[in-house]
C-alpha positions as a LaTeX table, in Angstrom:
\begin{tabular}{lrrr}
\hline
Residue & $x$ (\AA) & $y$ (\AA) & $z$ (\AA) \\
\hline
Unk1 & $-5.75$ & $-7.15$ & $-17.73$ \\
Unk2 & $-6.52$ & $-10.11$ & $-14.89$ \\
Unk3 & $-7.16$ & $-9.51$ & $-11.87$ \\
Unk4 & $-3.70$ & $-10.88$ & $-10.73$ \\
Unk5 & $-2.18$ & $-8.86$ & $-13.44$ \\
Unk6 & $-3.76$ & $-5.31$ & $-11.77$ \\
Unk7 & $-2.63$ & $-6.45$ & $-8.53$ \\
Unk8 & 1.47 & $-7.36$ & $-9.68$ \\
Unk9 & 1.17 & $-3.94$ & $-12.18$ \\
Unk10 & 0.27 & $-1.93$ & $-8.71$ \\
Unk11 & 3.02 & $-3.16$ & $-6.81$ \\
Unk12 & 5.06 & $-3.25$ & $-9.65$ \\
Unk13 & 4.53 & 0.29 & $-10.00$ \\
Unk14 & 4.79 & 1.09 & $-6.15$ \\
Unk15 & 8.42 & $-1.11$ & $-5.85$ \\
Unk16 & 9.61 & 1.43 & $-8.58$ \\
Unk17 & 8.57 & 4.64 & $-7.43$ \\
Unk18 & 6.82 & 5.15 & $-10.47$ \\
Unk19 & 3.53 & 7.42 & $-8.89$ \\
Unk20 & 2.16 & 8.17 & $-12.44$ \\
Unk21 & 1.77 & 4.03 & $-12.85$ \\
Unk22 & 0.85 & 3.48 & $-9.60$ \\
Unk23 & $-2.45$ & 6.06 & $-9.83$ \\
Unk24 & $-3.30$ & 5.07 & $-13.42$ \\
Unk25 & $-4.24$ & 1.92 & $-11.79$ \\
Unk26 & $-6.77$ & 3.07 & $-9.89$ \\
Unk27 & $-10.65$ & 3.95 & $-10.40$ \\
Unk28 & $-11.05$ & 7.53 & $-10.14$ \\
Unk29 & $-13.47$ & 6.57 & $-7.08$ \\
Unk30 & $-11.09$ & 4.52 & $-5.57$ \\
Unk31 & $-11.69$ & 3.51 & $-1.86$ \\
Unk32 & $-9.31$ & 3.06 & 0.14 \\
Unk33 & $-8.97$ & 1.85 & 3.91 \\
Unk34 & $-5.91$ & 2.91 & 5.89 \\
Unk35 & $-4.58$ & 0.28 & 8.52 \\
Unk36 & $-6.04$ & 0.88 & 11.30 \\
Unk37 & $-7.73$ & 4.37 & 10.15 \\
Unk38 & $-9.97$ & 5.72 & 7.81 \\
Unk39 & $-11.56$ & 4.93 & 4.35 \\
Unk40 & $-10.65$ & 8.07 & 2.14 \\
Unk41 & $-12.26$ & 7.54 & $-1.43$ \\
Unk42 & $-11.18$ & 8.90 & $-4.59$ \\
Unk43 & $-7.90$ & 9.25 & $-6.14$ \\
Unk44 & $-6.68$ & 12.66 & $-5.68$ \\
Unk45 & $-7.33$ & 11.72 & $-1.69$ \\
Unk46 & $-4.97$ & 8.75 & $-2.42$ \\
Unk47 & $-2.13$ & 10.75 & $-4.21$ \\
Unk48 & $-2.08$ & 13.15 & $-1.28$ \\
Unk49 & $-1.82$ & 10.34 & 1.09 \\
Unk50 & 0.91 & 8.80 & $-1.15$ \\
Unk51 & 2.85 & 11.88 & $-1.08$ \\
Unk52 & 2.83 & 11.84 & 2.37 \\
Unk53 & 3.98 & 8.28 & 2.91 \\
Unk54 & 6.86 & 8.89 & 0.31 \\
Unk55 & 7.99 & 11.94 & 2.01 \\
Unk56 & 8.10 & 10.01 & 6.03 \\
Unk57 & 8.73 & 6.51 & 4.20 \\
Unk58 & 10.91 & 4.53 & 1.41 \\
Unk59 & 9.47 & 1.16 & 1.14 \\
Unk60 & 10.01 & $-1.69$ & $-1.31$ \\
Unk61 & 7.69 & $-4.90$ & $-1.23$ \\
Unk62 & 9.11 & $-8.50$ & $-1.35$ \\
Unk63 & 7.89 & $-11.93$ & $-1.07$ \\
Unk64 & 4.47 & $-11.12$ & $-2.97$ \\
Unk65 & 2.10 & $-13.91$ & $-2.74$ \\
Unk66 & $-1.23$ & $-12.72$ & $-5.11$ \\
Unk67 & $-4.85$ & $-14.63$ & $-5.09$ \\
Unk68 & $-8.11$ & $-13.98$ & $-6.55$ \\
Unk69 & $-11.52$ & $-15.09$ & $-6.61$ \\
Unk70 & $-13.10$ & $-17.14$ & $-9.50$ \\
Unk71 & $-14.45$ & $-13.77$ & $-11.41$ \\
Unk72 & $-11.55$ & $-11.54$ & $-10.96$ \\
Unk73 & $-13.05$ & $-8.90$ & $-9.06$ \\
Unk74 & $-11.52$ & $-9.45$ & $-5.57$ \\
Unk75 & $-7.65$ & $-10.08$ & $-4.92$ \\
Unk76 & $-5.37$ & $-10.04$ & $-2.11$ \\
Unk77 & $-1.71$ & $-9.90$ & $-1.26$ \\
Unk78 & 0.67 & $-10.75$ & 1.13 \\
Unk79 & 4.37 & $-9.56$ & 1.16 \\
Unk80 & 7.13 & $-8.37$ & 3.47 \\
Unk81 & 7.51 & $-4.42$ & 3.68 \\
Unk82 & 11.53 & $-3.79$ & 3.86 \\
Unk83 & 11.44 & 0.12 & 4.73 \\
Unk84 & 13.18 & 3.18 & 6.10 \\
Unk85 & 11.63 & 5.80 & 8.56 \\
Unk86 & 12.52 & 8.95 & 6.77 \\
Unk87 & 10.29 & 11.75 & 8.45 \\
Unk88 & 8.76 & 11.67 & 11.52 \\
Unk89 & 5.04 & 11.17 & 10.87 \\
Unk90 & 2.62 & 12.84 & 13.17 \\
Unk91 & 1.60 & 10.86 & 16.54 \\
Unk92 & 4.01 & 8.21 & 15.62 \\
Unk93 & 7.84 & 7.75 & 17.37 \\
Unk94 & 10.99 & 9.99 & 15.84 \\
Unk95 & 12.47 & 9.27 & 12.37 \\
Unk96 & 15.38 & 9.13 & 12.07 \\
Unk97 & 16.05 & 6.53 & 9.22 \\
Unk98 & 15.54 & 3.56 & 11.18 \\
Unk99 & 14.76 & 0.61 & 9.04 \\
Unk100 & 11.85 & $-2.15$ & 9.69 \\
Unk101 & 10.68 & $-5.47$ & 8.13 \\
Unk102 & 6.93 & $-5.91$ & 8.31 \\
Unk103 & 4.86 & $-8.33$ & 7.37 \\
Unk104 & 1.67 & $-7.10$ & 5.80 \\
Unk105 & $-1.13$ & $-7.80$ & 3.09 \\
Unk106 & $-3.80$ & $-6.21$ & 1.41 \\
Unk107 & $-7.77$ & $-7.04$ & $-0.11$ \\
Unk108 & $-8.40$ & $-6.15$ & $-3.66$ \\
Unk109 & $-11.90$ & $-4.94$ & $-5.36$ \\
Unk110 & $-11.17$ & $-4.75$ & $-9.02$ \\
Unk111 & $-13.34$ & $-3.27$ & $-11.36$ \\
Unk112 & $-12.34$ & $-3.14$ & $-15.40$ \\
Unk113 & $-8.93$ & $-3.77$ & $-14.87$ \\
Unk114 & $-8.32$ & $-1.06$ & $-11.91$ \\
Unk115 & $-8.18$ & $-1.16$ & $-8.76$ \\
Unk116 & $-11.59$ & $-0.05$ & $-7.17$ \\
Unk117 & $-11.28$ & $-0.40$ & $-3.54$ \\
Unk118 & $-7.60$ & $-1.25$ & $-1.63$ \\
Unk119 & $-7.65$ & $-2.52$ & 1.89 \\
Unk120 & $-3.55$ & $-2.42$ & 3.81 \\
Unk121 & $-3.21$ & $-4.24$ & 6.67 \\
Unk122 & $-0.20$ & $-4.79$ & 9.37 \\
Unk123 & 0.81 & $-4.66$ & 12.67 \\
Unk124 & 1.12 & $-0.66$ & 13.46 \\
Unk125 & 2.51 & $-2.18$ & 17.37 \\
Unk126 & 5.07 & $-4.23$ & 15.15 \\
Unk127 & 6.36 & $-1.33$ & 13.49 \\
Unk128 & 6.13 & 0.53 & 16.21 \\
Unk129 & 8.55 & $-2.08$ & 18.25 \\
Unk130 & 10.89 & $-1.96$ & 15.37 \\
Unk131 & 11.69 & 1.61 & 14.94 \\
Unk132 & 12.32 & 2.24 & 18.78 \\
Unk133 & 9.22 & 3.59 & 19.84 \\
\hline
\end{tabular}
């Protein structure tokens, strides 16, 4: 699979909710930098921190622009995040199903066809602004 292939096949995957798909995807060492937070690395750190985002979040990702370098082993993205506050998420404002439209994008390593590291970035003061806080 391309490089541009991994990336659409991860978002794919994350659009439908489809967690199996989404971790498959990913190098078992997986890096991965939180806006504005910490690197965890590996995947079972990343399925707990998906599980928490699906239980305070329901997101779906539109307007997906994907580039990568010469070799295929970097990529970005850029999209819109159309979500819905669920549950309130510790340190941040109240949930309590606000929606929000965020723009946001993301730096790819890949590595055989999985993603190897994933850096997320957007405005957290954005969001912040959106859902009343």
């Amino acid at each position: 699979m391309t490089a541009a292939a991994t990336i659409r096949a991860y978002y794919d995957a994350f659009n439908a909710g489809d967690m199996g798909r989404f971790l498959a995807l990913l190098t078992d060492d997986v890096a991965h930098d939180i806006n504005q937070g910490e690197r965890q690395t590996g995947k079972e750190a990343f399925a707990k921190f998906m599980d928490h985002m699906n239980r305070c979040y329901r997101e779906e990702l539109t307007d997906m622009v994907v580039m990568v370098n010469e070799d295929g082993t970097r990529g970005a993205a850029e999209f819109i995040v159309n979500g819905t506050y669920l549950a309130t998420d510790e340190g941040l404002p109240e949930a309590n199903g606000q929606t929000y439209r965020l723009p946001a994008g993301a730096f790819f390593e890949i590595r055989d066809g999985k993603v190897a590291r994933i850096s997320n970035y957007y405005s957290l003061p954005d969001w912040i602004a959106q859902v009343g806080g």
